[in-house]
C-alpha positions in Angstrom: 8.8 4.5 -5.9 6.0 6.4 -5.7 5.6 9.4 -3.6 2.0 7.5 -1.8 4.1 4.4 -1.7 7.1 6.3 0.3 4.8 8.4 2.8 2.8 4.8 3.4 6.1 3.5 4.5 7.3 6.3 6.5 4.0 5.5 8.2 4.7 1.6 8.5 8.7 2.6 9.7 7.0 4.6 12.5 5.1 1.7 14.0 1.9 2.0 12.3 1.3 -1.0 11.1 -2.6 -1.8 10.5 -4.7 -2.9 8.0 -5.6 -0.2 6.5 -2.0 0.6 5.4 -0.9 -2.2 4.5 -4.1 -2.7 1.9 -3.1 1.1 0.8 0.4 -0.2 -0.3 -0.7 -3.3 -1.8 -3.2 -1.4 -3.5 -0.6 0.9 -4.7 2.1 -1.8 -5.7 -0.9 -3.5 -7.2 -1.0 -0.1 -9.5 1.9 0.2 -10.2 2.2 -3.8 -11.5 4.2 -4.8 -9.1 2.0 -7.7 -7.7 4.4 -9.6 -5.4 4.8 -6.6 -3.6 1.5 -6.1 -3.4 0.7 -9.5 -2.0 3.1 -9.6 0.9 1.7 -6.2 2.0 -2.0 -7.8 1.3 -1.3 -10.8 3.2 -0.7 -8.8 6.3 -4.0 -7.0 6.2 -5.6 -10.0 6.5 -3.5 -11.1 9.1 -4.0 -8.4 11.0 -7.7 -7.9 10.4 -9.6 -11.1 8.6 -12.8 -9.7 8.0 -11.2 -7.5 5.9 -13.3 -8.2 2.6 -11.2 -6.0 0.5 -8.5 -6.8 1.2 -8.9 -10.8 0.8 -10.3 -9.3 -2.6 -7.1 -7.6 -3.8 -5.0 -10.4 -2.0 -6.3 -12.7 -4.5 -6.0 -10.2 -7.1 -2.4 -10.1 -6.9 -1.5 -13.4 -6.6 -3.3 -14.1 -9.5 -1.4 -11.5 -11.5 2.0 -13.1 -10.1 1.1 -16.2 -11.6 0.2 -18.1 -7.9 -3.0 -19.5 -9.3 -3.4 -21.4 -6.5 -2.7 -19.2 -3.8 -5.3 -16.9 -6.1 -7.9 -20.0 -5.1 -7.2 -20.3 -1.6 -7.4 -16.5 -0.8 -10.6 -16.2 -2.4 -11.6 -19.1 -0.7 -10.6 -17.7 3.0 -11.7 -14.2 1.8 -15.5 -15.9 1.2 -15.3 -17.3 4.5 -14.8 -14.4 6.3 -16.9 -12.3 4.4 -19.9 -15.1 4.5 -19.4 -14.7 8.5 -19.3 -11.1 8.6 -22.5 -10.9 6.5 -20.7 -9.3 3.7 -22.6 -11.2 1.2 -21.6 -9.3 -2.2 -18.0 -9.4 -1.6 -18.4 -12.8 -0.8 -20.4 -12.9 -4.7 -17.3 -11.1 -5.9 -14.8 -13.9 -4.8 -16.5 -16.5 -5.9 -16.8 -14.6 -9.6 -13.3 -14.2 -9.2 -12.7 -17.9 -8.5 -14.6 -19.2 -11.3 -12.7 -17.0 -13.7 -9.3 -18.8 -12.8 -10.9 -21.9 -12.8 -12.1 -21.0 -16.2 -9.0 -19.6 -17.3 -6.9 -22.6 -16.5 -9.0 -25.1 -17.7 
């Protein structure tokens, strides 16, 4: 484990649990290639804030890289939604980029 990864959960094991650090360890696990990881920490980012652009971003990110193609699509999807609605237009551009290179890749 890395030493970020170990003071982010001392953090999380102390009851701070927001957004924020969650997308810093899924960002980190994402680094480090361990994608799973990364997404269960991603997906409660977005739970906990859903305008969270970035982190609907790296969510589908790391799905994608655990081989959830599908779960890729639908949080790109969701994460162009809420970006569309909170006028974050390019990381709404980004998903979408994103989403046509699965498609594209899988077919």
């Amino acid at each position: 484990m890395s030493p970020l990864i170990a003071n982010l959960e001392k953090m999380l094991a102390a009851g701070r649990d927001t957004a924020l650090l969650r997308f810093g360890l899924g960002s980190e696990h994402l680094k480090l290639k361990q994608p799973a990881e990364a997404a269960a920490h991603l997906r409660r980012a977005v739970e906990l804030d859903p305008g969270y652009s970035a982190a609907w971003k790296l969510l589908g990110r790391a799905l994608a890289e655990a081989g959830d193609t599908a779960g890729a699509r639908q949080a790109y999807r969701e994460g162009i939604a809420h970006a569309e609605a909170k006028g974050d237009i390019q990381a709404a551009k980004e998903m979408r980029v994103f989403a046509r290179r699965l498609d594209r890749d899988a077919g």
